[in-house]
C-alpha positions as CSV (number, residue, x, y, z in Angstrom):
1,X,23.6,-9.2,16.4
2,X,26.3,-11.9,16.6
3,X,27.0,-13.8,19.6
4,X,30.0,-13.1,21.7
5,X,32.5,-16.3,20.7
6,X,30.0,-17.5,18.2
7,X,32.0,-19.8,15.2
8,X,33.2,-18.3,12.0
9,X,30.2,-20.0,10.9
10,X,27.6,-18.3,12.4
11,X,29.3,-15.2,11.7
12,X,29.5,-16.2,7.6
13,X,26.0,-17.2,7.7
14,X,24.7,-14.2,9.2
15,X,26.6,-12.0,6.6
16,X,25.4,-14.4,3.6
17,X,22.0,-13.6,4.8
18,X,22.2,-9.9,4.7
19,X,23.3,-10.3,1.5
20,X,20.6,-12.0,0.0
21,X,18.1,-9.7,1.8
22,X,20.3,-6.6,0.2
23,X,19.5,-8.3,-3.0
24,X,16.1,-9.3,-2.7
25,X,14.2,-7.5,-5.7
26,X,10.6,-8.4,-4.3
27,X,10.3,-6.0,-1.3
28,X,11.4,-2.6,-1.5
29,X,13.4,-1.1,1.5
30,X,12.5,2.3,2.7
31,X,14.8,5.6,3.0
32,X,16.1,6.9,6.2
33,X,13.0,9.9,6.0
34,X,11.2,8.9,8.6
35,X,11.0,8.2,12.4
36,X,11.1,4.5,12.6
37,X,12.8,3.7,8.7
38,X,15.5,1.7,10.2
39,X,13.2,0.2,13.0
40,X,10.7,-1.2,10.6
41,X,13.8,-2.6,8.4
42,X,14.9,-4.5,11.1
43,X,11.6,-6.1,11.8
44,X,11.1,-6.7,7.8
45,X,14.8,-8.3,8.1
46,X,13.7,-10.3,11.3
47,X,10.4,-11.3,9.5
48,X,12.0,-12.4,6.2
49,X,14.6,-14.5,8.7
50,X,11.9,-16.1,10.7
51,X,13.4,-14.4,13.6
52,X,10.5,-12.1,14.7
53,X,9.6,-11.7,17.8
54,X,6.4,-11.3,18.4
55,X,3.8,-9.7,19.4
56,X,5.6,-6.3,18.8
57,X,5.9,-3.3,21.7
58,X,2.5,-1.6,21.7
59,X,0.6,-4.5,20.6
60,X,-2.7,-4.6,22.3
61,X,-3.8,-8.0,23.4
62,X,-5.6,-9.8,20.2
63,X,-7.1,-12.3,22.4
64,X,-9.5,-10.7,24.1
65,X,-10.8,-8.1,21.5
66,X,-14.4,-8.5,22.8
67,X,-13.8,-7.5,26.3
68,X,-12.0,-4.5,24.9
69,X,-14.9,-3.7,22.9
70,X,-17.3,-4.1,26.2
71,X,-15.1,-1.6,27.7
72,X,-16.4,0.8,25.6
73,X,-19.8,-0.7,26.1
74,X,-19.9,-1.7,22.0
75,X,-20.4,-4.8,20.6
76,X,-18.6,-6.5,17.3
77,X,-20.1,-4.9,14.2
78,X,-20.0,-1.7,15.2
79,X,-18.9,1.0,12.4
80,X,-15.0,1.4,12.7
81,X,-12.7,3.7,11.0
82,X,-8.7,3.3,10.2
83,X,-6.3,6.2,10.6
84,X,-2.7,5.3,9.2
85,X,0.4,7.2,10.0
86,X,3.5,6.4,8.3
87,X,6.4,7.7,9.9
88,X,5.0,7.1,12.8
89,X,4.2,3.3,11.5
90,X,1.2,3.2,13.4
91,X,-2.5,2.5,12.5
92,X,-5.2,3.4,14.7
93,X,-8.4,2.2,14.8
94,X,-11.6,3.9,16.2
95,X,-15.0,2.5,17.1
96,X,-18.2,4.6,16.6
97,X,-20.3,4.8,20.3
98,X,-23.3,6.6,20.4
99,X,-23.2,9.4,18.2
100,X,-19.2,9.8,17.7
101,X,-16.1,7.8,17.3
102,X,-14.6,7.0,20.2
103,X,-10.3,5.3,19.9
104,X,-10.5,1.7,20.6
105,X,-6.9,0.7,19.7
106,X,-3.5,1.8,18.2
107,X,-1.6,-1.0,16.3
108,X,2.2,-1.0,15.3
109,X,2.6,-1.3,11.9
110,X,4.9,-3.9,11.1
111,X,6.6,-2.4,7.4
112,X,5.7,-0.7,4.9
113,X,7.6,0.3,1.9
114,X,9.0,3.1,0.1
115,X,9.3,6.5,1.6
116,X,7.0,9.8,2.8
117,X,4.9,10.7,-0.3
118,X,1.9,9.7,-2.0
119,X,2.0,6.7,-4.9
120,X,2.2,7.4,-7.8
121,X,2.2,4.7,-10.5
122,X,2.3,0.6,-10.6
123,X,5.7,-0.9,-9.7
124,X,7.0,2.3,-7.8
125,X,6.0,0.0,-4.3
126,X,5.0,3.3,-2.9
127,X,2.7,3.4,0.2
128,X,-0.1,5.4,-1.1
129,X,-1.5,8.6,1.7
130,X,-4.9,9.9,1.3
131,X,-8.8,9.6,2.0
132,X,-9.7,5.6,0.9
133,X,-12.6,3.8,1.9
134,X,-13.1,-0.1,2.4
135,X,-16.4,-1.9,1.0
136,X,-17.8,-5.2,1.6
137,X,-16.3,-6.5,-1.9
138,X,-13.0,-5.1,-0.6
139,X,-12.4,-7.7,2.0
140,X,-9.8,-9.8,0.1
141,X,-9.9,-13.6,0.2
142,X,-7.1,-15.0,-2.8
143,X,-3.7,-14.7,-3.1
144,X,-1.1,-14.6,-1.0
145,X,-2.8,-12.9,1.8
146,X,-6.1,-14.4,2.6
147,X,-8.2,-12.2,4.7
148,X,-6.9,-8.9,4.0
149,X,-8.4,-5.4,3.5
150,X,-8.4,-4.2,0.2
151,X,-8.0,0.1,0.7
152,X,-9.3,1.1,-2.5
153,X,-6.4,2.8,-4.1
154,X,-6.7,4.1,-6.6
155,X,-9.6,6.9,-5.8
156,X,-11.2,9.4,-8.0
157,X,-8.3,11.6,-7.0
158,X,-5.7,9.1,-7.7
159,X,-7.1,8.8,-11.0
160,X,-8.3,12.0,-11.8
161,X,-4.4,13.0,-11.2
162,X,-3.1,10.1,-13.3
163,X,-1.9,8.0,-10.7
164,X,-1.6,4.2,-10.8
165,X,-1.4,0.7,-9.1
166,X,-3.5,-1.1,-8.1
167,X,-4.3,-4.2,-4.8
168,X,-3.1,-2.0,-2.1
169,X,-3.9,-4.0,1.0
170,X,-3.7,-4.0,5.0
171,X,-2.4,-7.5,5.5
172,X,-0.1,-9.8,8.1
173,X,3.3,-11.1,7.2
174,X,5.1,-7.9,8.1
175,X,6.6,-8.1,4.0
176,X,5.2,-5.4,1.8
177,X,6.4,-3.9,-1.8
178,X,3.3,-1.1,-1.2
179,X,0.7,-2.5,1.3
180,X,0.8,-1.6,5.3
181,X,2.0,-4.7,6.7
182,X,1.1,-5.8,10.8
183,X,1.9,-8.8,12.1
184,X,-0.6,-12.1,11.8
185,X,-2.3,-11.6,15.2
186,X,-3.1,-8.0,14.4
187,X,-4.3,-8.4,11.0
188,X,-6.4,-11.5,12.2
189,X,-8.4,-9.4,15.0
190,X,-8.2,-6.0,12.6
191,X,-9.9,-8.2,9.4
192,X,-12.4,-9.7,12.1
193,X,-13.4,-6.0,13.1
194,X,-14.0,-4.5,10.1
195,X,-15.5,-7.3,8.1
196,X,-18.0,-7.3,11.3
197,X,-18.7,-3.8,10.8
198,X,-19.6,-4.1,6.9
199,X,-21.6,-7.3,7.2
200,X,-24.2,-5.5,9.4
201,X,-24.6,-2.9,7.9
202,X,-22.0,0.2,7.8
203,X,-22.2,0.6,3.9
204,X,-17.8,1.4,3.7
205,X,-15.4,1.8,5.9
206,X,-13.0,5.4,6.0
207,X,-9.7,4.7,6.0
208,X,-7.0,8.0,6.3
209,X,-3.6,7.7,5.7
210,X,-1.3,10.5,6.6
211,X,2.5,10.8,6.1
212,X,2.5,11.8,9.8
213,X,0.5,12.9,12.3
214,X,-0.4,16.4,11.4
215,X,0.8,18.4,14.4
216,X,2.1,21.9,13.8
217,X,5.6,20.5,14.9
218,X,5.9,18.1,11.9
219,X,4.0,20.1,9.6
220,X,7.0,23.3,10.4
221,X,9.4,20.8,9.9
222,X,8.6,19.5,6.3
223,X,7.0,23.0,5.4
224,X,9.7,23.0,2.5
225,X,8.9,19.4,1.0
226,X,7.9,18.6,-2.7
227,X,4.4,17.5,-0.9
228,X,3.7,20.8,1.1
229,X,0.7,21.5,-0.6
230,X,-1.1,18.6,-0.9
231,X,-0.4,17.8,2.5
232,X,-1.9,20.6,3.8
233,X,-5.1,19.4,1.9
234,X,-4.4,16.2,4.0
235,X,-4.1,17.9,7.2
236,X,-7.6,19.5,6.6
237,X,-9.4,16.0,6.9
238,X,-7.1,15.3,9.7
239,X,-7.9,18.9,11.7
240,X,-11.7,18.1,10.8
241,X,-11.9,14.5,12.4
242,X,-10.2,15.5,15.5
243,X,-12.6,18.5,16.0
244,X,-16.1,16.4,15.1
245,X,-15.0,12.9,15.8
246,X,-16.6,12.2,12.8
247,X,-15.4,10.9,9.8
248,X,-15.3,14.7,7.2
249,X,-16.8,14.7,4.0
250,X,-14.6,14.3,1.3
251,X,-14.8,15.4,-2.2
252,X,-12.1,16.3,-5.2
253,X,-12.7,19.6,-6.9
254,X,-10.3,21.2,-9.3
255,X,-7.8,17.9,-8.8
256,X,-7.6,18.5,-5.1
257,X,-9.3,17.1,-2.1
258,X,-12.1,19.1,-0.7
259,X,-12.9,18.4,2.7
260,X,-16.3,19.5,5.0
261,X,-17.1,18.7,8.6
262,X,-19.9,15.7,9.4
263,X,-22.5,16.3,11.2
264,X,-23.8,14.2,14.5
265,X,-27.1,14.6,13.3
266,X,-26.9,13.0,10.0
267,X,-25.5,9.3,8.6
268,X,-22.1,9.1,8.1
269,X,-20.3,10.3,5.2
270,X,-20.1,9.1,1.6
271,X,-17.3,7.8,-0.1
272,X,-14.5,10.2,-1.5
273,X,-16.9,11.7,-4.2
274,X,-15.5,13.6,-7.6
275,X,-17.3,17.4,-8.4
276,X,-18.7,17.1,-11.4
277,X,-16.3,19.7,-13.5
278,X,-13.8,16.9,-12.5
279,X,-15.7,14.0,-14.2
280,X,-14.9,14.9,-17.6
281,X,-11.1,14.5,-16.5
282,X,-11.7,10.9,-15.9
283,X,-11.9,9.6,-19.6
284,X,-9.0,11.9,-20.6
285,X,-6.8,10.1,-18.1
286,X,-7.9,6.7,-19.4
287,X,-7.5,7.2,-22.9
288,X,-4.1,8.3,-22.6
289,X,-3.2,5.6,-20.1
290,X,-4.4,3.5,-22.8
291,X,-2.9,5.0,-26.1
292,X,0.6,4.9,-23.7
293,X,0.0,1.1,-23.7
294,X,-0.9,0.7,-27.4
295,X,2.6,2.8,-28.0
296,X,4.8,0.8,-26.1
297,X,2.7,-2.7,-27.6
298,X,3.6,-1.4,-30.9
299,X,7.0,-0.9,-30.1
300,X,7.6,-4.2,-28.7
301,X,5.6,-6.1,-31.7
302,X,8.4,-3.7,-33.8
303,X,11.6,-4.7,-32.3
304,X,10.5,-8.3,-32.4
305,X,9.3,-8.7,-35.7
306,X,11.6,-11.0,-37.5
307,X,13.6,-9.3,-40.4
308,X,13.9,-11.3,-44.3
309,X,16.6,-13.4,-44.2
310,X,19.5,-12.5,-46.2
311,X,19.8,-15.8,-47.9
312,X,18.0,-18.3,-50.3
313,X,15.8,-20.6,-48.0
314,X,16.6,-23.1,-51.1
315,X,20.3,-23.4,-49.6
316,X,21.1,-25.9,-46.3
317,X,23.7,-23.2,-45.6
318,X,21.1,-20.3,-45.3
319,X,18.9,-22.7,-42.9
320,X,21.5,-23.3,-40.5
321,X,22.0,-20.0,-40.3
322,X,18.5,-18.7,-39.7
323,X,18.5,-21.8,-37.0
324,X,21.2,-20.3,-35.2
325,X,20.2,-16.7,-35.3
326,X,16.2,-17.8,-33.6
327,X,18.3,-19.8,-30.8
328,X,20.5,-17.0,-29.7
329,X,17.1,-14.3,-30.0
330,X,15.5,-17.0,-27.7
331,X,18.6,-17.6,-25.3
332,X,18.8,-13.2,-24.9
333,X,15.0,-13.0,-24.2
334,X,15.2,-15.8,-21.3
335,X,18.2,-14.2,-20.1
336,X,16.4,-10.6,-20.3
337,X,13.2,-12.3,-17.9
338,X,15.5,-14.0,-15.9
339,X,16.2,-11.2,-13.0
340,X,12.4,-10.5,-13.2
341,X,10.1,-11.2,-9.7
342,X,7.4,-13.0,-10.2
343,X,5.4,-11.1,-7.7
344,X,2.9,-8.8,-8.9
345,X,4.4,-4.9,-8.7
346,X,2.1,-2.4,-7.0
């Protein structure tokens, strides 16, 4: 918002900088079909200005995560779980205290990218929804988000279904072209909780991501959407958690997910596990991914294959001429990788 008799100045710069934000290829900007799509824009546009403020409404206080936990009468490492809602850009965690899960804190998402929907392939910088689980080898170190949480996407149902991409992560720096992005403090204290959990001794931690939260309100009002059905087999891990308070058991069968109650009385559930008449579907998807990528190898290798030169090689003429033709093929291909982000497409 421009100041009230602010220079011409100000008022060019502020426009410049919308406009190279508008252009930016790295981060993709979501679609007014959700709650808070143009909130979260403006943070991401705040973010990528250094004009932030932080922390955001609804942040808990980071600082003193311990006496939050003691409130509950837990201690650090105890098993967590990670519900994600995306319109509602919120992610919730929970803490498990005696034999249930009990809520220990809601966290503002800071931006995520692309609209309500599952991913579907690399590069489309589509926030995945779904059943993931995080693992010990999952907490991720390198790149450019150091201690972030890897969420395992793809699955066995994201492959089994043909899906792709790959390093979806729960990370700081409210930027994201795929990943759920929080603010530093958040991520800081929500890496610091779940790495406790898995380094003594929960084996993975769930991690649900919905489009929404799956109230019979918003499920009436996108009953007519391109994603009713799987959805609904989304809601059923949803209705299932908030009548056990226990993370469901979750399976794929036929290329959908399968979902039955936990029980108190036994460990927690397994990862998302594949039925075994869905195994052989597995290979089938990898081979063609594979033969797609041989195709289009073999039809780059085509185009670029140099043709035989139309001209004696004996004649000065003829190699001038071939010297010329290489140089302009070279200048086009730079050109062509030119407008490319070097950032790695998800």
């Amino acid at each position: 918002m421009s100041r009230p008799g602010g220079s011409l100045f100000f008022g060019l710069g502020l426009i410049a900088t919308a406009v190279l934000l508008a252009a930016s290829p790295a981060t993709a900007q979501p679609t007014p079909s959700d709650a808070t799509a143009t909130e979260r824009l403006e943070r991401w546009r705040a973010a990528r200005g250094g004009r932030l403020q932080t922390p955001l409404p609804g942040t808990p206080d980071t600082q003193k995560p311990l006496t939050r936990l003691a409130t509950l009468d837990v201690g650090l490492g105890v098993p967590v779980m990670i519900r994600i809602f995306k319109a509602e850009s919120e992610l919730e965690l929970w803490v498990k205290s005696g034999r249930v899960y009990v809520p220990f804190t809601t966290y503002p998402i800071c931006y995520w990218s692309g609209t309500l929907g599952p991913k579907l392939r690399e590069g489309d910088k589509q926030a995945p929804e779904g059943f993931y689980t995080i693992t010990e080898r999952q907490l991720h170190h390198g790149g450019r988000w150091p201690r972030s949480l890897n969420i395992g996407y793809p699955n066995v149902f994201d492959r089994v279904n043909g899906r792709t991409g790959s390093v979806i992560l729960v990370h700081g720096g409210c930027d994201s072209s795929g990943c759920f992005a929080m603010t530093n403090a958040v991520n800081a204290e929500l890496y610091d909780l779940v790495s406790a959990a898995l380094r003594t001794g929960t084996h993975h931690v769930p991690v649900h991501v919905f489009p929404f939260r799956m109230t019979e309100a918003n499920i009436a009002a996108h009953a007519t959407g391109p994603w009713r059905e799987f959805w609904d087999d989304l809601r059923q891990g949803y209705e299932s958690f908030e009548r056990t308070r226990l993370p469901p058991s979750i399976s794929v069968c036929g290329r959908r997910y399968r979902v039955r109650d936990a029980s108190p009385f036994v460990r927690d559930a397994e990862a998302v596990e594949l039925c075994p008449q869905d195994r052989d579907m597995l290979p089938l998807q990898r081979e063609r991914q594979e033969q797609a990528k041989a195709t289009s190898g073999r039809k780059r290798v085509t185009a670029a294959a140099p043709s035989r030169p139309p001209c004696s090689m004996s004649r000065a003429s003829c190699r001038k001429w071939l010297a010329l033709r290489d140089r302009q093929a070279a200048s086009r291909t730079v050109a062509g990788h030119s407008g490319k982000s070097t950032r790695q497409v998800r």
